[in-house]
mmCIF file of the N, C-alpha and C atoms, coordinates in Angstrom:
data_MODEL
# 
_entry.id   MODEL 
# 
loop_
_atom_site.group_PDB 
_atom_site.id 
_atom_site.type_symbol 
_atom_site.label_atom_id 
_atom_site.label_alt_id 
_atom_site.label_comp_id 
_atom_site.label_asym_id 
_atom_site.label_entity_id 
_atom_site.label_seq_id 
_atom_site.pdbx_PDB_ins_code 
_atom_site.Cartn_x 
_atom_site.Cartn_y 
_atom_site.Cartn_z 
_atom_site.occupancy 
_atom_site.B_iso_or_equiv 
_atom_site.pdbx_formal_charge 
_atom_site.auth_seq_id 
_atom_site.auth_comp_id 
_atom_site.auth_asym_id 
_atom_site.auth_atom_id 
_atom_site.pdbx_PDB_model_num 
ATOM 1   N N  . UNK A 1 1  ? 96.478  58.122 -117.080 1.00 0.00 ? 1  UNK A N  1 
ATOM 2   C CA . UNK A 1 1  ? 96.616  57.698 -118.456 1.00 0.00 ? 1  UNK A CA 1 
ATOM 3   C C  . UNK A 1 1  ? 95.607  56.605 -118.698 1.00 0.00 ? 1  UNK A C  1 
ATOM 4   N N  . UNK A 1 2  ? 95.324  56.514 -119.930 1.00 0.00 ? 2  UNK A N  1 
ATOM 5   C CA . UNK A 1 2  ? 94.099  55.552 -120.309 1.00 0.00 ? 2  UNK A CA 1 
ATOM 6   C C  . UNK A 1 2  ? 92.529  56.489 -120.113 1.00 0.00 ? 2  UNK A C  1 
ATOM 7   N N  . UNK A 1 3  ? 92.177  57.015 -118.945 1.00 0.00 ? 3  UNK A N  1 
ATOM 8   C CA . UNK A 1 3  ? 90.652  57.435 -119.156 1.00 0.00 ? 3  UNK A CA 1 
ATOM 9   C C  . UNK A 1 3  ? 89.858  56.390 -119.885 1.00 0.00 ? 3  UNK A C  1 
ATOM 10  N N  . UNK A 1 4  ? 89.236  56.828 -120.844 1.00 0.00 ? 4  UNK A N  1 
ATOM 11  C CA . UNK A 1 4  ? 88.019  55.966 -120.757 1.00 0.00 ? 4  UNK A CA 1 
ATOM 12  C C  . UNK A 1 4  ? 88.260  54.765 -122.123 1.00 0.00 ? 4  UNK A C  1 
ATOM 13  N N  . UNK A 1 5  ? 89.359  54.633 -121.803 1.00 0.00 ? 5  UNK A N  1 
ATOM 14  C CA . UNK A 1 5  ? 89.499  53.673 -123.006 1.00 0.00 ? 5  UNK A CA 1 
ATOM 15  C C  . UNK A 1 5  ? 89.163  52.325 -122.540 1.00 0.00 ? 5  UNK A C  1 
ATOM 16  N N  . UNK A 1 6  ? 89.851  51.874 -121.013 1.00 0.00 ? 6  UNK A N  1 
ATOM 17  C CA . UNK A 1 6  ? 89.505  50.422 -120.513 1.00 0.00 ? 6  UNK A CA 1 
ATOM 18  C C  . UNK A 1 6  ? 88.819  50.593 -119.301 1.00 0.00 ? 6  UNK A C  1 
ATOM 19  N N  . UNK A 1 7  ? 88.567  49.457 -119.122 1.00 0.00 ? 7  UNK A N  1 
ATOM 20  C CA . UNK A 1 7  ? 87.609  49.630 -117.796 1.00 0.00 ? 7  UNK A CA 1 
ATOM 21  C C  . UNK A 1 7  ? 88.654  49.084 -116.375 1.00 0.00 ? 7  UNK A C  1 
ATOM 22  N N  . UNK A 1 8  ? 89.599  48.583 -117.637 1.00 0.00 ? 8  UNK A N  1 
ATOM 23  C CA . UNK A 1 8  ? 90.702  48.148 -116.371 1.00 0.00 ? 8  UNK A CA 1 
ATOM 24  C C  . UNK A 1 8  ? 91.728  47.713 -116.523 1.00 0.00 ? 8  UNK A C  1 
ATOM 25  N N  . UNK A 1 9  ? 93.222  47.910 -116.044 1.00 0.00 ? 9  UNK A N  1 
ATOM 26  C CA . UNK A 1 9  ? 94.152  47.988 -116.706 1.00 0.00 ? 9  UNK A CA 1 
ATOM 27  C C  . UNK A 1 9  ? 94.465  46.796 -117.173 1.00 0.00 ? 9  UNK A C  1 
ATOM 28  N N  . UNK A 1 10 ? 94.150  45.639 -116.225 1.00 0.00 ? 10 UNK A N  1 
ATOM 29  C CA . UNK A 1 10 ? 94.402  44.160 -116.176 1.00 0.00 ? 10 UNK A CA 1 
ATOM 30  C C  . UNK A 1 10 ? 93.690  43.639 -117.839 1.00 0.00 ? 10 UNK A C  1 
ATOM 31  N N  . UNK A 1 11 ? 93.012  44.133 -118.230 1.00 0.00 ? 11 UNK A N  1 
ATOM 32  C CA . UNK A 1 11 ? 92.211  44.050 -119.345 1.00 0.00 ? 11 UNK A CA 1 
ATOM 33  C C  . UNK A 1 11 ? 92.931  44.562 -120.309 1.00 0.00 ? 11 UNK A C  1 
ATOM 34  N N  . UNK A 1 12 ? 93.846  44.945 -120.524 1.00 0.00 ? 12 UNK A N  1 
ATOM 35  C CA . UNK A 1 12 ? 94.943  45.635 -121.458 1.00 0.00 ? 12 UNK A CA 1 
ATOM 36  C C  . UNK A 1 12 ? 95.792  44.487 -120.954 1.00 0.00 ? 12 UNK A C  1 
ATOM 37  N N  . UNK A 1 13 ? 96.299  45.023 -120.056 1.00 0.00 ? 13 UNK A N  1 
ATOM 38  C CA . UNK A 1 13 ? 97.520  43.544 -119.688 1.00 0.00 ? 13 UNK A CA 1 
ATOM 39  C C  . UNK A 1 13 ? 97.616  42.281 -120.393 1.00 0.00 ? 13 UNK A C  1 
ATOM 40  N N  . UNK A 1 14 ? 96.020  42.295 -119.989 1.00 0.00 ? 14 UNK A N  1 
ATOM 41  C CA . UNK A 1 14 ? 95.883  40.514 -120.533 1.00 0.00 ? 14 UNK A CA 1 
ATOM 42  C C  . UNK A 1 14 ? 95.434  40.818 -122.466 1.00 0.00 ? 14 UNK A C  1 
ATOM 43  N N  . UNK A 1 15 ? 96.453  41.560 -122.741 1.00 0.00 ? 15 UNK A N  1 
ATOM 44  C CA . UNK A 1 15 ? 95.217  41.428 -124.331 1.00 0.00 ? 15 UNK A CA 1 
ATOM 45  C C  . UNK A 1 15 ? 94.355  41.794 -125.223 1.00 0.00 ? 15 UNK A C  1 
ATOM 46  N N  . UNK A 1 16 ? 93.440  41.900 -123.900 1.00 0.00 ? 16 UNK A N  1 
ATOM 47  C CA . UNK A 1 16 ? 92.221  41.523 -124.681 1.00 0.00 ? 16 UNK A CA 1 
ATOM 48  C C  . UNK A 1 16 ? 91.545  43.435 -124.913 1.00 0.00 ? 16 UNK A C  1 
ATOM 49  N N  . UNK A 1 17 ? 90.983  43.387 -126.192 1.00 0.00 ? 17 UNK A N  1 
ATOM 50  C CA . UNK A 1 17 ? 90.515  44.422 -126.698 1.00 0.00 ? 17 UNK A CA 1 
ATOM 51  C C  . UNK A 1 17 ? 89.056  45.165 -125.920 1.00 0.00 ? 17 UNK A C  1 
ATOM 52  N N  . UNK A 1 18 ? 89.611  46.602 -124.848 1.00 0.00 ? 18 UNK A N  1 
ATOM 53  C CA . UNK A 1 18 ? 88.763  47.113 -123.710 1.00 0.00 ? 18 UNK A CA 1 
ATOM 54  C C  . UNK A 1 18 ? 87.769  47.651 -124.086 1.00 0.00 ? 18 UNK A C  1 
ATOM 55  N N  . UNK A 1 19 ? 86.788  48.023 -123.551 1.00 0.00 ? 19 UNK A N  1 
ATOM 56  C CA . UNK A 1 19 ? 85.646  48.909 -123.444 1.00 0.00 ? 19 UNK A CA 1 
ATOM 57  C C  . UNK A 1 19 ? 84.793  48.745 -124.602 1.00 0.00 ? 19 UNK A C  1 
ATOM 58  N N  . UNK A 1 20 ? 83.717  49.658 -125.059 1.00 0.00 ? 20 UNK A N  1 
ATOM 59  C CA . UNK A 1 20 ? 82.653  49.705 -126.095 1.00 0.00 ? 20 UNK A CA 1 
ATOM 60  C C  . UNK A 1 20 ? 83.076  50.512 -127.182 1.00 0.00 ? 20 UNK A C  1 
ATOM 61  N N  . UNK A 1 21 ? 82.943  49.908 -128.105 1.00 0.00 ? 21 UNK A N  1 
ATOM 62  C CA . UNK A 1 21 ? 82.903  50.530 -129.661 1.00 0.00 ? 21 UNK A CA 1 
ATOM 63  C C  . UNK A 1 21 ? 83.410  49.721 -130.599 1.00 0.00 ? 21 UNK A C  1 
ATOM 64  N N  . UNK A 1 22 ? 83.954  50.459 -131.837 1.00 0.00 ? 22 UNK A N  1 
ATOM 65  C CA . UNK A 1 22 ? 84.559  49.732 -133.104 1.00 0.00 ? 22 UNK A CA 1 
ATOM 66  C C  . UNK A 1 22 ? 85.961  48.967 -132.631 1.00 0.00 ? 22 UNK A C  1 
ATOM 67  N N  . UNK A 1 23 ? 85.947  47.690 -132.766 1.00 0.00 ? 23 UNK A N  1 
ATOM 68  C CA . UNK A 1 23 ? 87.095  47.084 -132.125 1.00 0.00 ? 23 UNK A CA 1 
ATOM 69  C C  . UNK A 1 23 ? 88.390  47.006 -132.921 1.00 0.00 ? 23 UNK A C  1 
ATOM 70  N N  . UNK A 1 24 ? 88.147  47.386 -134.208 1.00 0.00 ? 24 UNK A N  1 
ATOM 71  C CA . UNK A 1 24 ? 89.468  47.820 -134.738 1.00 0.00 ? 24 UNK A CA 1 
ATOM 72  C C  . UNK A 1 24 ? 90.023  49.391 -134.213 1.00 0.00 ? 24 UNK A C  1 
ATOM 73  N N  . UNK A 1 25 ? 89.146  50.177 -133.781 1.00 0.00 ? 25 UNK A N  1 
ATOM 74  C CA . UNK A 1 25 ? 89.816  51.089 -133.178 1.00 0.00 ? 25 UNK A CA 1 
ATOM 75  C C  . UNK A 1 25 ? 90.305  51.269 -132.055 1.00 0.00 ? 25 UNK A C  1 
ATOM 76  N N  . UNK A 1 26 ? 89.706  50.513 -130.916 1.00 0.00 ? 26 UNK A N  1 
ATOM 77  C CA . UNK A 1 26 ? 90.168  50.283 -130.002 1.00 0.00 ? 26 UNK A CA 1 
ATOM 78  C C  . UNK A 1 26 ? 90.922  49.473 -129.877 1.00 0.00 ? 26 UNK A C  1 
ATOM 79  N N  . UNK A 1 27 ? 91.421  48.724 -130.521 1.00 0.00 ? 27 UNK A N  1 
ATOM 80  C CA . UNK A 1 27 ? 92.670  47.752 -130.839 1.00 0.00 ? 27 UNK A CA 1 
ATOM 81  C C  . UNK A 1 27 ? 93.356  48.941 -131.399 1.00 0.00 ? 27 UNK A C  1 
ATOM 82  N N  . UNK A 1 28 ? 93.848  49.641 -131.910 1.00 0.00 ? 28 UNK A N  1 
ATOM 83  C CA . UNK A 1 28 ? 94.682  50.513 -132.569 1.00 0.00 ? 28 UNK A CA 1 
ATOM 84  C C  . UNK A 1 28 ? 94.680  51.479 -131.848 1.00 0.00 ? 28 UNK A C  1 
ATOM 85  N N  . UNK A 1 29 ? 93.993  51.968 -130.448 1.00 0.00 ? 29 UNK A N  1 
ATOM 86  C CA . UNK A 1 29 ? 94.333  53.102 -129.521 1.00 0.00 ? 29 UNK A CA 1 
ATOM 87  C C  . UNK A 1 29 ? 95.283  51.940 -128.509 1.00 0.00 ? 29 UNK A C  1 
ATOM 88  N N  . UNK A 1 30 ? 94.987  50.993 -127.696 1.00 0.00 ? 30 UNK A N  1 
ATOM 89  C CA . UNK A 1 30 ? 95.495  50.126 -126.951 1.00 0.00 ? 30 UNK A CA 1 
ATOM 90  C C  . UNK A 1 30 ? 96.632  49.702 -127.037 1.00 0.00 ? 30 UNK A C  1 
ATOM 91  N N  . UNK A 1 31 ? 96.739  49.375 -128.661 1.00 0.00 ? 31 UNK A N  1 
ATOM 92  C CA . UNK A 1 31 ? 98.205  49.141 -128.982 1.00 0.00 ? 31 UNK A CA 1 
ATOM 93  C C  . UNK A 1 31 ? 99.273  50.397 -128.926 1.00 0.00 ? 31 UNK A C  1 
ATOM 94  N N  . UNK A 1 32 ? 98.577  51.705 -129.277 1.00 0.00 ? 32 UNK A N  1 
ATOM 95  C CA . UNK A 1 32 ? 99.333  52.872 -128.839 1.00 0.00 ? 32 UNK A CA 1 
ATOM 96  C C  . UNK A 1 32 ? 99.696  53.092 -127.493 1.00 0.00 ? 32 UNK A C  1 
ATOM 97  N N  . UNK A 1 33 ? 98.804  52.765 -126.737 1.00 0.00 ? 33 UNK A N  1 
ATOM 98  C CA . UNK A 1 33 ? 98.891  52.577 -125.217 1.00 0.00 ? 33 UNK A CA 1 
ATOM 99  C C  . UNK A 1 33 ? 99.825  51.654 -124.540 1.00 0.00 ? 33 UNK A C  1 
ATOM 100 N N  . UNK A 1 34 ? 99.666  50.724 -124.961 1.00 0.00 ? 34 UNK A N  1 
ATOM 101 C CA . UNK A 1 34 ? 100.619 49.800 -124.441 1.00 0.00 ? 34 UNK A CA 1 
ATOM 102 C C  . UNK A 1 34 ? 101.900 49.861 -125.228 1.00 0.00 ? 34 UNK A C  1 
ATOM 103 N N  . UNK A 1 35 ? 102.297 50.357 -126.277 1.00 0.00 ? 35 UNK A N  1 
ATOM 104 C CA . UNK A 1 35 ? 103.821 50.841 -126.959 1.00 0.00 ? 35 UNK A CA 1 
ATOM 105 C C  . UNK A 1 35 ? 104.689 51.953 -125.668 1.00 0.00 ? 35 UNK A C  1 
ATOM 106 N N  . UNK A 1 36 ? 103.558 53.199 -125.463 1.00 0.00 ? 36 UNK A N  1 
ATOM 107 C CA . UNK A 1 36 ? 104.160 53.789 -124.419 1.00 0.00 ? 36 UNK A CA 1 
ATOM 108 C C  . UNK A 1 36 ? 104.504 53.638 -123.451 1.00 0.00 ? 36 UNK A C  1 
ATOM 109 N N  . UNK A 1 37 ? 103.524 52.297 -122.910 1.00 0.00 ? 37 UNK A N  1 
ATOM 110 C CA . UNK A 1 37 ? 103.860 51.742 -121.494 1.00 0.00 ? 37 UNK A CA 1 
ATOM 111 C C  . UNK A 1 37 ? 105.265 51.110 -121.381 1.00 0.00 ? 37 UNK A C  1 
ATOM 112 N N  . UNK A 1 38 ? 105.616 50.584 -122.589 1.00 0.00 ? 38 UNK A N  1 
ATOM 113 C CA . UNK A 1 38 ? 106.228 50.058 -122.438 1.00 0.00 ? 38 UNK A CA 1 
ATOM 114 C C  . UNK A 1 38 ? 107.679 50.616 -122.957 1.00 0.00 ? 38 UNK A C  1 
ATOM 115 N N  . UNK A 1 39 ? 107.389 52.261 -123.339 1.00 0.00 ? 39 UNK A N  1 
ATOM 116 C CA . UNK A 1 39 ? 108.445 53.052 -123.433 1.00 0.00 ? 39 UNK A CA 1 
ATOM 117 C C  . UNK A 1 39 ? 108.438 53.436 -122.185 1.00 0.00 ? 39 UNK A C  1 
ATOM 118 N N  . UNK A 1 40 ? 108.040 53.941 -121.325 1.00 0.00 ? 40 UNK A N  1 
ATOM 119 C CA . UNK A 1 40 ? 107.669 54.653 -120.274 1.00 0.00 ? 40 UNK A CA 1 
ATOM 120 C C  . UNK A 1 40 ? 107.281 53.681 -118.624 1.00 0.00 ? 40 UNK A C  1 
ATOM 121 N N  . UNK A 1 41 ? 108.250 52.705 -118.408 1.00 0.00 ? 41 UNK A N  1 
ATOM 122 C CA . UNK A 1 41 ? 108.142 51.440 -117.352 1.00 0.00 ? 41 UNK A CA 1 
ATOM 123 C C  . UNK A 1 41 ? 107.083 52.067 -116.592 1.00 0.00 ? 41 UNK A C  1 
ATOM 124 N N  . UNK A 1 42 ? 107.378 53.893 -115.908 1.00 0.00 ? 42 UNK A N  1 
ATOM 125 C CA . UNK A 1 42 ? 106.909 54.427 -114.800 1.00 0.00 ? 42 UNK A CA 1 
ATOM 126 C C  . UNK A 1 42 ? 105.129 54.559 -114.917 1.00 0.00 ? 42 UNK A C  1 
ATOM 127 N N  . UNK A 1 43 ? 105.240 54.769 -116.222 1.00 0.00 ? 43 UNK A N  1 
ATOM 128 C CA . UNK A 1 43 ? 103.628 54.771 -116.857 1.00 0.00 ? 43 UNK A CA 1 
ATOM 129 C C  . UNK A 1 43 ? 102.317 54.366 -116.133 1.00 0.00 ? 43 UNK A C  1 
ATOM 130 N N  . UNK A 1 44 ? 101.474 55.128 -115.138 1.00 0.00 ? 44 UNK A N  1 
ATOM 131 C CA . UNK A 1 44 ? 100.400 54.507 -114.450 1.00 0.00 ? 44 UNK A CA 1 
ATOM 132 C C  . UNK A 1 44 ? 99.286  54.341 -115.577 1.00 0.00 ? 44 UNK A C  1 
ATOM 133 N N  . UNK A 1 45 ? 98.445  53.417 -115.586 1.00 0.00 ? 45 UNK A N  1 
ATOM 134 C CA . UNK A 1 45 ? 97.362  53.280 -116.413 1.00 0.00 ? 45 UNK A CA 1 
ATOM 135 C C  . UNK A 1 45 ? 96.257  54.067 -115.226 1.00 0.00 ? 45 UNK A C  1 
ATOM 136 N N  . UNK A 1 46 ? 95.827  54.783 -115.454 1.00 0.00 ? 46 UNK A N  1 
ATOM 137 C CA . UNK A 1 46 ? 94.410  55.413 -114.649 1.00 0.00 ? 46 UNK A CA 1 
ATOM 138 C C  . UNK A 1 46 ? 92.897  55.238 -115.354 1.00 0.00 ? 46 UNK A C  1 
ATOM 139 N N  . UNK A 1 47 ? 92.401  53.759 -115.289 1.00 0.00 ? 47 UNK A N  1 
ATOM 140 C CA . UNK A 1 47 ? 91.610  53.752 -116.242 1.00 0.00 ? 47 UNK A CA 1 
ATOM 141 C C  . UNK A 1 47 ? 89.684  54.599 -115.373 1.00 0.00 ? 47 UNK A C  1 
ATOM 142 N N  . UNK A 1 48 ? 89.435  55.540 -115.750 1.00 0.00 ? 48 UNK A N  1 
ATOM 143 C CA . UNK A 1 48 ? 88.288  56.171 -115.245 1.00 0.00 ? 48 UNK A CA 1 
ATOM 144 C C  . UNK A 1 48 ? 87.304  55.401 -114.423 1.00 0.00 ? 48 UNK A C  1 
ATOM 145 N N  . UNK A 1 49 ? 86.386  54.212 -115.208 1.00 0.00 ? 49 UNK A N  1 
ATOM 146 C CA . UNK A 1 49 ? 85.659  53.540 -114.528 1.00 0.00 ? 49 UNK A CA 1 
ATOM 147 C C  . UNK A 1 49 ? 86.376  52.500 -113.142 1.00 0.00 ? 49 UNK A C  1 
ATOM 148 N N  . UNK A 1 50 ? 87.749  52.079 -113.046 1.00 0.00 ? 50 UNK A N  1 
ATOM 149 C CA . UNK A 1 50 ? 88.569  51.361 -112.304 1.00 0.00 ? 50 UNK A CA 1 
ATOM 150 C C  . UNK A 1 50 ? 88.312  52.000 -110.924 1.00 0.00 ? 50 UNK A C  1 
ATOM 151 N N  . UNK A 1 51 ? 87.654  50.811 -109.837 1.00 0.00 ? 51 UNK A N  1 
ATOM 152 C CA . UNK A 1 51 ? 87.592  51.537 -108.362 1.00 0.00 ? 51 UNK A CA 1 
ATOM 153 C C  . UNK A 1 51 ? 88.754  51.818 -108.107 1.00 0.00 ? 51 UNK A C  1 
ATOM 154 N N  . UNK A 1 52 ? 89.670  50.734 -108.658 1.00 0.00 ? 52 UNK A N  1 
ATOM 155 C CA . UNK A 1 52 ? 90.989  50.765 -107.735 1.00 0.00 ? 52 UNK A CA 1 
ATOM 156 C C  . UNK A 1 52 ? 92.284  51.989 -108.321 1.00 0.00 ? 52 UNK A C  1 
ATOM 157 N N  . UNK A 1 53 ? 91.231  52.768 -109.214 1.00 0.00 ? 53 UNK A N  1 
ATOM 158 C CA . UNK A 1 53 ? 91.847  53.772 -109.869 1.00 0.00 ? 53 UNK A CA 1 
ATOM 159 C C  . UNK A 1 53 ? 92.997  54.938 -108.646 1.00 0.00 ? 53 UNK A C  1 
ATOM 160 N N  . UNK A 1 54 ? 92.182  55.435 -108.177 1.00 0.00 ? 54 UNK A N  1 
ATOM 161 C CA . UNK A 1 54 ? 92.761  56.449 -106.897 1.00 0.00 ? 54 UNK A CA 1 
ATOM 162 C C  . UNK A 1 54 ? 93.875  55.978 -105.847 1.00 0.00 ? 54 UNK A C  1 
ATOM 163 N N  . UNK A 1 55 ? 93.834  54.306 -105.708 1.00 0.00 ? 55 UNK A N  1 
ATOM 164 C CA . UNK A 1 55 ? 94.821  53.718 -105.196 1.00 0.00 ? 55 UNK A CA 1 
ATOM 165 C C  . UNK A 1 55 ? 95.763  53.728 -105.889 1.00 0.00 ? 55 UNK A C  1 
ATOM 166 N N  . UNK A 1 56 ? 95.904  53.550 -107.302 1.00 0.00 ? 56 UNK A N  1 
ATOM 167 C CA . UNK A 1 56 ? 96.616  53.090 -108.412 1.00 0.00 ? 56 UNK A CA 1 
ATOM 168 C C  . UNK A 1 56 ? 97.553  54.279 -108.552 1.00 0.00 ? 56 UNK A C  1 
ATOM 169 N N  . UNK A 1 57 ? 96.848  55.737 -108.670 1.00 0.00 ? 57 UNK A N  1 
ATOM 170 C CA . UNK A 1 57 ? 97.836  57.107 -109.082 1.00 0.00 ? 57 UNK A CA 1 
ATOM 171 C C  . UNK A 1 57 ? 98.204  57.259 -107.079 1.00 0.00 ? 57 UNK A C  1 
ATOM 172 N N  . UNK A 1 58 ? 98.020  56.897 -106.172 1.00 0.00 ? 58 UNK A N  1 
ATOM 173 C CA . UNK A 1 58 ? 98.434  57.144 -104.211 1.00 0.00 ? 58 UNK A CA 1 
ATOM 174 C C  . UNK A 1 58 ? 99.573  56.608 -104.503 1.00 0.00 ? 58 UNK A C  1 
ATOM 175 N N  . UNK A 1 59 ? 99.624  55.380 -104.941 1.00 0.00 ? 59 UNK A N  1 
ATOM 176 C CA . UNK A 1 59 ? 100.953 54.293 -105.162 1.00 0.00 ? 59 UNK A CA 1 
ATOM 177 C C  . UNK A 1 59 ? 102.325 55.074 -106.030 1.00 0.00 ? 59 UNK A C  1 
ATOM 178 N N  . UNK A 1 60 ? 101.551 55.472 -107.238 1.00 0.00 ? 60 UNK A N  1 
ATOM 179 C CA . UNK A 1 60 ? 102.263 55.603 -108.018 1.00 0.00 ? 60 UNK A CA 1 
ATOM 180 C C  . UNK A 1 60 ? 103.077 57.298 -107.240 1.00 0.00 ? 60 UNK A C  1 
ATOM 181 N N  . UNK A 1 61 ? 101.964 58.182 -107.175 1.00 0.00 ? 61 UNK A N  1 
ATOM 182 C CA . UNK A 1 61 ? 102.687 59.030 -106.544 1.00 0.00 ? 61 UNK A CA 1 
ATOM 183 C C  . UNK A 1 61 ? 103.906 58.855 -105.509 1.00 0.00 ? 61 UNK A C  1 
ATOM 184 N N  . UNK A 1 62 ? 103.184 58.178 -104.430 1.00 0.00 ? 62 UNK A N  1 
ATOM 185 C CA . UNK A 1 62 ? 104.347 57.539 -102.977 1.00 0.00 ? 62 UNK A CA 1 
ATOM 186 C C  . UNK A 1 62 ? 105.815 57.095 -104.057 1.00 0.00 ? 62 UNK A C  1 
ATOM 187 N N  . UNK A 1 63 ? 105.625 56.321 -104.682 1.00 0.00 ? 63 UNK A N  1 
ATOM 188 C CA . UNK A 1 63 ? 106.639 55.892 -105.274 1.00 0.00 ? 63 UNK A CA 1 
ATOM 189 C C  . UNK A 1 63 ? 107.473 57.112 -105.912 1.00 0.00 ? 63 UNK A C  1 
ATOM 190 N N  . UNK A 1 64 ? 106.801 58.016 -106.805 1.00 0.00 ? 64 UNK A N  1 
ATOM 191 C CA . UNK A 1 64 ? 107.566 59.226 -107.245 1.00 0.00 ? 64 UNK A CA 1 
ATOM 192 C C  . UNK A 1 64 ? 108.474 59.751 -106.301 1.00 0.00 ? 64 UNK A C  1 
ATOM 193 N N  . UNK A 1 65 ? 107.942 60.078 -104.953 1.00 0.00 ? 65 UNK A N  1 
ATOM 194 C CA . UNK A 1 65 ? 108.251 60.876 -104.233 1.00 0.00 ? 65 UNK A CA 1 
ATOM 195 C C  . UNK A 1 65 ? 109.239 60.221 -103.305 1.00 0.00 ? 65 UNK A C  1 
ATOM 196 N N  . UNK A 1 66 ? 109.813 59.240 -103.616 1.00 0.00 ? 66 UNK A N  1 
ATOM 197 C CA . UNK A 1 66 ? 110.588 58.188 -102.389 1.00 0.00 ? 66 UNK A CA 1 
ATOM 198 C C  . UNK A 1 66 ? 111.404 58.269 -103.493 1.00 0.00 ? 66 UNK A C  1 
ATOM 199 N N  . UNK A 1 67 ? 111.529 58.886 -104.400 1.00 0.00 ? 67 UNK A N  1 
ATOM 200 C CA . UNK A 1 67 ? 113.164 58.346 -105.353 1.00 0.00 ? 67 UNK A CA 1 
ATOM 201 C C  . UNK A 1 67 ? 113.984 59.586 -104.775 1.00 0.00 ? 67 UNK A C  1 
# 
């Protein structure tokens, strides 16, 4: 979830309005983003450019699979 909207999830976390373009729109995708997250606790952010991306969905999987 996320793709190429942030460059990193911590960058949503904290706020602040991610990646390149019109920043009223990306303020108005982010805020959609983070509404779901926060419908959805389990919600991984997978942001594309993020190294620590592939660790991020290993975790999240392990965790699926241990309930």
């Amino acid at each position: 979830m996320i793709g190429d909207l942030s460059y990193g999830v911590d960058i949503m976390d904290d706020g602040r309005v991610p990646g390149v373009g019109t920043r009223r729109l990306l303020r108005a995708r982010t805020d959609k983003v983070m509404a779901l997250r926060s419908q959805i606790p389990d919600l991984v952010g997978l942001p594309t450019h993020d190294p620590t991306t592939a660790r991020r969905l290993l975790k999240a999987e392990a965790r699926r699979r241990g309930r």
